[in-house]
C-alpha positions in Angstrom: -81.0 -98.6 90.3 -81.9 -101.6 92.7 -85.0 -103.2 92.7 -86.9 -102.1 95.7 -89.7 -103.8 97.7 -92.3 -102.1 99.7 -91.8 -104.7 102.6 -89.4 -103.4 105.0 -85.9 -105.3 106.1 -84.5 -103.1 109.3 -87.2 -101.0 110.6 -86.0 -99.1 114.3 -88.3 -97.6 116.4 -87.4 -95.3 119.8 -84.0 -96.7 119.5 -81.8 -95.2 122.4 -77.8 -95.9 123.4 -75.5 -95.1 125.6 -72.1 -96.8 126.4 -71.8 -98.3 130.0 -69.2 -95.4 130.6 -71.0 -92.6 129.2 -72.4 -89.8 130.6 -74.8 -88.7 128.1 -76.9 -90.4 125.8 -75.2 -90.7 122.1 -78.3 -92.6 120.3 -81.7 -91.6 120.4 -83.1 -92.3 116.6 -87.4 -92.1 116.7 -87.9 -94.4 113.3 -85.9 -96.1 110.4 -87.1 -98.0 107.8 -85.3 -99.9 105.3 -86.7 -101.7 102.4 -85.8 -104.8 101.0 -83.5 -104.4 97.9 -82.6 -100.2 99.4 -79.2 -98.5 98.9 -78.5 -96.1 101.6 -76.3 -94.0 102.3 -75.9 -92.9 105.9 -73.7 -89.3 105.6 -72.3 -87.7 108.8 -68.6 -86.5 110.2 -65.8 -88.7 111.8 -66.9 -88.7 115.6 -70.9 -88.3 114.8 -71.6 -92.6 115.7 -72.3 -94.5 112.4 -70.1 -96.9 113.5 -72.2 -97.2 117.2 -75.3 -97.1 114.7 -74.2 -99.5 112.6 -73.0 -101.6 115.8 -76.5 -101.3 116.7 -78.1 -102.8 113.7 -75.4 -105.4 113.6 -76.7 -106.8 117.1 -73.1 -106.2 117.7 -74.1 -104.0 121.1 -77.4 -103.6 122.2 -79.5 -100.8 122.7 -80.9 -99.5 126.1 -84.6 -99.3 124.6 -86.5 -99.4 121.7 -86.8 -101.9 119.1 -84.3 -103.0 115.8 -86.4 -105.3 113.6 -84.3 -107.3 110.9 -86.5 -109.8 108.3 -89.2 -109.9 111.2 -86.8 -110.6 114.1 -86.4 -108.5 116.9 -82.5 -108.5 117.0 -82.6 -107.0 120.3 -84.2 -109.7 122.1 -81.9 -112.8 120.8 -79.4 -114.0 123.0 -75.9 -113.1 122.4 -75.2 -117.0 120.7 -78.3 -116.7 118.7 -77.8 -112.7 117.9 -74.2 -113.7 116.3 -76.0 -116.2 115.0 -78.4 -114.5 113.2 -75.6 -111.8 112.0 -73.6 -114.7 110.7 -76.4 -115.8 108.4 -78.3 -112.7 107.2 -75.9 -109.9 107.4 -72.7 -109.2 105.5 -69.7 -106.5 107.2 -67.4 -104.5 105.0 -65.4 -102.9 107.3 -63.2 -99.2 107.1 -60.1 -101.2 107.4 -61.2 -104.4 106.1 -60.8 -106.5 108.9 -59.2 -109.6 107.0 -56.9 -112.7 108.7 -53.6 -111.5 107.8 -52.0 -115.1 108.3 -54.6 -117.0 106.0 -55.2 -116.8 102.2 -57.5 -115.0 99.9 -59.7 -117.8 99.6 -59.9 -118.6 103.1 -60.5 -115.1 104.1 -63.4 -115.4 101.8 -65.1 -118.4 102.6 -64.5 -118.0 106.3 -68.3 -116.7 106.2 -69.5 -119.8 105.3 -68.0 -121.2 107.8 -69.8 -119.7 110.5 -73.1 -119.9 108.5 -74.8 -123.0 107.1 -77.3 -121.0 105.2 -74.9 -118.8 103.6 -72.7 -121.8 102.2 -75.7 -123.8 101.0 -76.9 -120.6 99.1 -73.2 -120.2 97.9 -73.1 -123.7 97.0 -76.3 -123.6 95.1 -74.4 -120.7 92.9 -71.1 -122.7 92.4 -70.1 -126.5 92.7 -67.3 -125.1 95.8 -66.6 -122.4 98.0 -63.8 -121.8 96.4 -65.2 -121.2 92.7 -68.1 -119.1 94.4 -65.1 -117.3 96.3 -63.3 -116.8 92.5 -66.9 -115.9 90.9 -67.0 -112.9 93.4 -63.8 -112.1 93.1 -64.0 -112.0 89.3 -67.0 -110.1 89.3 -65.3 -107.6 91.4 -62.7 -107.5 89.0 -59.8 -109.3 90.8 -59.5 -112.3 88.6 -55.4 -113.6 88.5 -55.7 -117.0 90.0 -52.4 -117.0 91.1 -53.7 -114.6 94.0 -56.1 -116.9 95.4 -53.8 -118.4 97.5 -51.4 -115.9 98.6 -51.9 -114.1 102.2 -53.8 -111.2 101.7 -51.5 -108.9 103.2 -49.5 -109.8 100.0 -52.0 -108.0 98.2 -52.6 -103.9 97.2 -55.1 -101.6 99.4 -57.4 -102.0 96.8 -57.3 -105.6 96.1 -57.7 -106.1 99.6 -60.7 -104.2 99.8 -62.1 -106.4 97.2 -61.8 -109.3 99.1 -63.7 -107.6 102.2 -66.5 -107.0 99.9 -66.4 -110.9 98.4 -66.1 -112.3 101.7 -69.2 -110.0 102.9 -71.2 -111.0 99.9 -70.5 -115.0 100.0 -73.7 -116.6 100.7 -76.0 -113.9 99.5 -77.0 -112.2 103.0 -79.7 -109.9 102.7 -78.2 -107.0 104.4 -74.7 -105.9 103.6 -73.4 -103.5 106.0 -70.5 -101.4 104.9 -68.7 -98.9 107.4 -66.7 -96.2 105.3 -65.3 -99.2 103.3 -63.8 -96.5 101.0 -62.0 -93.8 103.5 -58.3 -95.8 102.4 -59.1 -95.4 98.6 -58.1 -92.8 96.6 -61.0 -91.1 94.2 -60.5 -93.2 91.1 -60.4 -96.6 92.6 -63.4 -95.5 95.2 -66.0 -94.7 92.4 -64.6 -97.9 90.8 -65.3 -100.2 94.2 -68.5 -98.6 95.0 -69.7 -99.8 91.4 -68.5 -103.0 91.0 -70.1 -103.5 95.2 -73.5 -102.2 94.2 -73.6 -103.9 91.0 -72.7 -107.4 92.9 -75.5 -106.3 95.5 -78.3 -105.6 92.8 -77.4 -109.1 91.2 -77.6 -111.2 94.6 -81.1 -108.8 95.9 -78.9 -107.6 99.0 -79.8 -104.2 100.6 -77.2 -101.9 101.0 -76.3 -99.8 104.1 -73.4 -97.8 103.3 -72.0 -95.2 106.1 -69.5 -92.5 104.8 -68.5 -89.2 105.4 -67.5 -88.9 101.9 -70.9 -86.8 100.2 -69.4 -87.6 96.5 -70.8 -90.9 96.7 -74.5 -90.6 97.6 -75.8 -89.8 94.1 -75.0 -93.7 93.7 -77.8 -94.5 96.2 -81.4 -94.6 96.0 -81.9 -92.9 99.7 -79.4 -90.7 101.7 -79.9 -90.1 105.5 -78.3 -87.3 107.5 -77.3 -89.0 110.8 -77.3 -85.8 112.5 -81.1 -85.3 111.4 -82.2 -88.6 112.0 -80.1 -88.8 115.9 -82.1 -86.5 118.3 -79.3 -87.5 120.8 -77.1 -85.2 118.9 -79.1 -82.3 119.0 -79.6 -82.6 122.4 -76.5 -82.5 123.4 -75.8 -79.4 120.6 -78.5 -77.9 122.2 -76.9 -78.3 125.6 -73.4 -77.4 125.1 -75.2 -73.8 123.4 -76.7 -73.5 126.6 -74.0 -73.9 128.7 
């Protein structure tokens, strides 16, 4: 299992959403704590907001009260150029349908982070003499190792190879938090206990902490901590306790 810190990454207090169009309240989470070097899983059904959570704690959208803390920093209370800022550098996105540039390569798909992020190349480049061989040392680690793919488009590539370079590109640079939003629905069972592995493993070896949202219960006994959203959201019981009302 990881090696976990008693210090705290992401702690949320009195955290509370709703979308500019909404008429009821979807977030309303009391406390979250997250400590450094944590796998957790986040469980809950399609259409129960781990992707609004996870939007949260991305500084992606902002909540209507309460506080989201991340390495010290109220992410809440950043401007939007220095919130993407701050997301850039310290937190890595492995997306449900991997989210990768159809039009460029593998390699530039992966170093793209870097890119946006000064601190995340010079931590990649402190690994590897290039991008590119930190991009290959990921990769490889991942197990997708044939050179001859680096430079294809990755629409060229398999679902699961593809997924494989989401998780390299969100790991370049080291960033303390990866974020990964049901990054194994398009899987089937084999290759999804296979990804998870080879992701954690990478994690553990770089000291990221892992946020993993799924619906999928087979894979929590991989984590050290699993979190019912629908426990942890009052906003959903609310509005359960609502419609029983009604």
């Amino acid at each position: 299992m990881s090696m976990v810190t008693n210090k705290p990454l992401l702690k949320v207090e009195n955290l509370r959403f709703r979308w500019p169009s909404g008429q009821r309240e979807v977030m309303d989470i009391p406390q979250l704590s997250i400590q450094k070097g944590e796998r957790v899983f986040i469980k809950g059904e399609s259409g129960s907001g781990k992707t609004t959570l996870l939007s949260l704690l991305g500084g992606i959208n902002l909540p209507d009260s309460g506080l989201i803390n991340i390495l010290g920093t109220d992410v809440g209370q950043l401007k939007q150029s220095r919130r993407d800022q701050f997301r850039a550098d310290h937190i890595g996105f492995v997306f449900q349908l991997f989210n990768l540039i159809p039009y460029l390569s593998v390699i530039e798909n992966i170093t793209l982070a870097c890119e946006f992020s000064s601190q995340r190349k010079a931590k990649a480049l402190s690994t590897s003499s290039t991008l590119e061989d930190e991009a290959y040392r990921l990769l490889s680690h991942l197990q997708l190792s044939d050179r001859r793919l680096l430079n294809k488009p990755v629409s060229d590539l398999s679902v699961g190879q593809q997924q494989r370079v989401a998780a390299a590109r969100a790991l370049i640079g080291s960033p303390e938090l990866i974020i990964a939003d049901e990054p194994t629905s398009a899987l089937d069972a084999d290759t999804r206990e296979y990804f998870l592995s080879l992701l954690l493993n990478e994690c553990e070896h770089s000291g990221s902490t892992v946020l993993f949202v799924s619906h999928d219960r087979g894979l929590e006994s991989s984590f050290d901590r699993s979190i019912c959203l629908s426990r942890l959201n009052r906003a959903d019981n609310k509005y359960q306790q609502q419609e029983s009302v009604s």
